[in-house]
SETORDREN-183083 format. One record per residue: residue in one letter; z, y, x of N, C-alpha, C, O in turn. Coordinates in steps of 0.02 Angstrom, whole numbers, plus 50000, padded with zeros to 5 digits. Last residue first. Layout:
N
AZYXZYXZYXZYX;...
//
This chain:
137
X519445314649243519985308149213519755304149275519975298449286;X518475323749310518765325649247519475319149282519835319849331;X517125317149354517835321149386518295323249366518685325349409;X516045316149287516195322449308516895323949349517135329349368;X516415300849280515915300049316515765311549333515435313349382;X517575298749191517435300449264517025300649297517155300649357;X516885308749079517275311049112517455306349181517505309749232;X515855296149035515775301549072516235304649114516165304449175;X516835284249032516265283549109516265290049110516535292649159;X517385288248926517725286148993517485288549050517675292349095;X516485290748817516825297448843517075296448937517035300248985;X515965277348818515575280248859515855286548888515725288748944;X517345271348767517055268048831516465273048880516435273348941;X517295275148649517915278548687517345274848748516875278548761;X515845284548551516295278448597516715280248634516685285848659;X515775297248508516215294448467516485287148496517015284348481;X514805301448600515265305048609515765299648550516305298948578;X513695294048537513865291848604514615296248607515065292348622;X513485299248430513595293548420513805290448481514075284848481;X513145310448474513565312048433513945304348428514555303648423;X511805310348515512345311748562513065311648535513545312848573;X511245305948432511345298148453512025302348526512435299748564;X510995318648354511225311448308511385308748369512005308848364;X510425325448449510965327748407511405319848398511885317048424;X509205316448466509495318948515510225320648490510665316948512;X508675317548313509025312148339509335311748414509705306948426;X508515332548308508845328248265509295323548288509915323548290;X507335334248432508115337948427508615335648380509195336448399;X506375327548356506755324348428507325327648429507845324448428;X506125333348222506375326948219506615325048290507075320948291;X505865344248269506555347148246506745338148209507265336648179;X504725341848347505305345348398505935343748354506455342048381;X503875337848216503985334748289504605336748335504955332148357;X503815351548152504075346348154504315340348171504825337648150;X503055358048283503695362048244504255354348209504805352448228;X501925353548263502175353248337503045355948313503535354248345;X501505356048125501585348048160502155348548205502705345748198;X501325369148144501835366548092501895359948123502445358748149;X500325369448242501015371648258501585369848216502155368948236;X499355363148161499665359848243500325361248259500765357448279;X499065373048070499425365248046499595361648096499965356848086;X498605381548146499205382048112499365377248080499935377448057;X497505378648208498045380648247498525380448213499035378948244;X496535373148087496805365248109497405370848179497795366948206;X496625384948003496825380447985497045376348032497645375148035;X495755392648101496435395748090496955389048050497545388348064;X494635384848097494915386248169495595387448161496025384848197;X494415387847969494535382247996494685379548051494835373648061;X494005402447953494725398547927494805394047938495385392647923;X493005402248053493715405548079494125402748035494625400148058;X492095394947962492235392948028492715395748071492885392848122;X491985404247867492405397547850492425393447894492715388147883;X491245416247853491715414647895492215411247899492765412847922;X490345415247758490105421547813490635416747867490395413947916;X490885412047629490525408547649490005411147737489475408847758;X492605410947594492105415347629491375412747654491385411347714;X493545401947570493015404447503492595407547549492015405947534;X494395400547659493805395747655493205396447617492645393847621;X495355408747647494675409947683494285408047696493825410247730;X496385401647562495975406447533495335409047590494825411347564;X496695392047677496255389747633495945395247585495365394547567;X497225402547795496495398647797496095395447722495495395747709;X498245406347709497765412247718497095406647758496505407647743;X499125394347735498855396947656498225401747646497825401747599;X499015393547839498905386447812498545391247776497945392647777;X499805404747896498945404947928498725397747892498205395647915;X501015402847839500555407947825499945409347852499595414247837;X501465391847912501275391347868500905394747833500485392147797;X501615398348044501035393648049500945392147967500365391047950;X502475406948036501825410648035501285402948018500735402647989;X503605398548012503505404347940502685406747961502295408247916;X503725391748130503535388448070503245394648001502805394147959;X503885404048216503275398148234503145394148173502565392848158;X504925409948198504575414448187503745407048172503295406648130;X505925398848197505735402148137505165403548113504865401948062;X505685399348340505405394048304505475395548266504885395448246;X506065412448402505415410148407505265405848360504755407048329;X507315416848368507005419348345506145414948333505795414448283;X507985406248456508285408648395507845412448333507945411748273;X507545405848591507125399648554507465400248485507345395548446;X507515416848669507055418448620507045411848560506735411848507;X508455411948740508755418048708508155419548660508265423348613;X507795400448831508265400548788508515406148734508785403948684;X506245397848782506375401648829507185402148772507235403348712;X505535389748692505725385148747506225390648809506475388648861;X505005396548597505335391748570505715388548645506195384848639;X503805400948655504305406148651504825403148657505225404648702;X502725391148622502945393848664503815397948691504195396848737;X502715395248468503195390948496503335388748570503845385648586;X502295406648475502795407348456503185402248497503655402848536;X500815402848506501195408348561502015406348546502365404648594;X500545396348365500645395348434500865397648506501065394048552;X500555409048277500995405048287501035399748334501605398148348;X499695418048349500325418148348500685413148340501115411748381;X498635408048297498585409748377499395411548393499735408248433;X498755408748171498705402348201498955403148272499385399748300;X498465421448142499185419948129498955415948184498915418448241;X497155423648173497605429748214498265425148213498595424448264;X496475414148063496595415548124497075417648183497305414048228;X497045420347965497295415147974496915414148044497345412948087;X496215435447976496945434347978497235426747994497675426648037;X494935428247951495135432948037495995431848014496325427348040;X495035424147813494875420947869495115421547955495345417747997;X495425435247757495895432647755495455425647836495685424347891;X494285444047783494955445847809495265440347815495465438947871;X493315438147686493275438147776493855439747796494025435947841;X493625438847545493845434147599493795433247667494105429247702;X492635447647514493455449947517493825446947532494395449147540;X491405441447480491965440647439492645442147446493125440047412;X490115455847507490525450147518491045446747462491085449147405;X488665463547521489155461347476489725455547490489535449947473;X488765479247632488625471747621489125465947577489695464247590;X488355492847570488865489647563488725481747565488605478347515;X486515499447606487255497147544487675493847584487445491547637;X486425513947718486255506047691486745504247649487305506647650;X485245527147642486025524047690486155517547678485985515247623;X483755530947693484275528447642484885526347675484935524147732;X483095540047836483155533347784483755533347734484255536747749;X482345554747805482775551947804482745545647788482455544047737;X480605554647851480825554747796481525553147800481475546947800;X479735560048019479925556147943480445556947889480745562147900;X478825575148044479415570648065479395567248013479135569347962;X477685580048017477675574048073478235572348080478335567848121;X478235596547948477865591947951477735587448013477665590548066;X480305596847934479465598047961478895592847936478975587247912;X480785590547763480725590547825480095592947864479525591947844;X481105603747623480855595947659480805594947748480805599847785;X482585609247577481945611247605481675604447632482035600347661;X483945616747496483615608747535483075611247534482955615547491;X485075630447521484325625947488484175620147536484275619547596;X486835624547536486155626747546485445626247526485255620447515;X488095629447396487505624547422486955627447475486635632447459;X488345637247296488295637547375488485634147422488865634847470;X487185649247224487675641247206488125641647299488115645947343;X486825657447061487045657347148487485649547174487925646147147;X485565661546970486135657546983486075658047060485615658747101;X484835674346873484875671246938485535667546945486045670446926;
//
């Protein structure tokens, strides 16, 4: 005699049915994530640059706005492979190449803002006007 201990399996009453099978593992390519993720970024990284405009955050925010928007570029095109959900990596694609846009756009106006204030501060004529025009001289 063997002892196991296990319970005996026994069939089911009679009129009830048959357990179903457990269902397989739907096959994918392990790219749906990355899809939802470039997603998730895109959205962040738009929030970010938001952020970008609130003074004590705009140190952290726009960094934060270019580094995510690029990482929702890269994680959209690997989620393109997904053939389930290449309509989220392409959602996630065109938010995060906006924000990279919108990112580069700002840091060419803030440039030449820089540049032409710099170029104005080096005329003696305009320093003039300003300071008197503050009261200064």
């Amino acid at each position: 005699m063997s002892y196991s201990n296990e319970p005996p399996k026994y069939p089911p009453p009679p009129g009830y049915p048959q357990q179903p099978a457990p269902y397989a593992p739907r096959p994918g390519s392990g790219k749906d994530g990355m899809a939802t993720a470039s997603l998730a970024v895109g959205v962040v990284s738009l929030v970010s640059i938001c952020g970008a405009f609130i003074p004590f955050l705009a140190y952290c925010a726009a960094p934060l706005a270019f580094l995510t928007g690029v990482a929702g570029i890269i994680l959209g095109f690997i989620g393109l492979g997904a053939p389930q959900k290449s309509g989220l990596a392409r959602i996630g694609l065109v938010l995060s190449g906006s924000s990279v846009l919108l990112q580069i756009c700002f840091l060419v106006v803030a440039v030449v803002i820089f540049g032409s204030s710099l170029f104005l501060l080096g005329d003696p004529v305009f320093l003039e006007d300003l300071l008197q025009g503050l009261g200064i001289y």
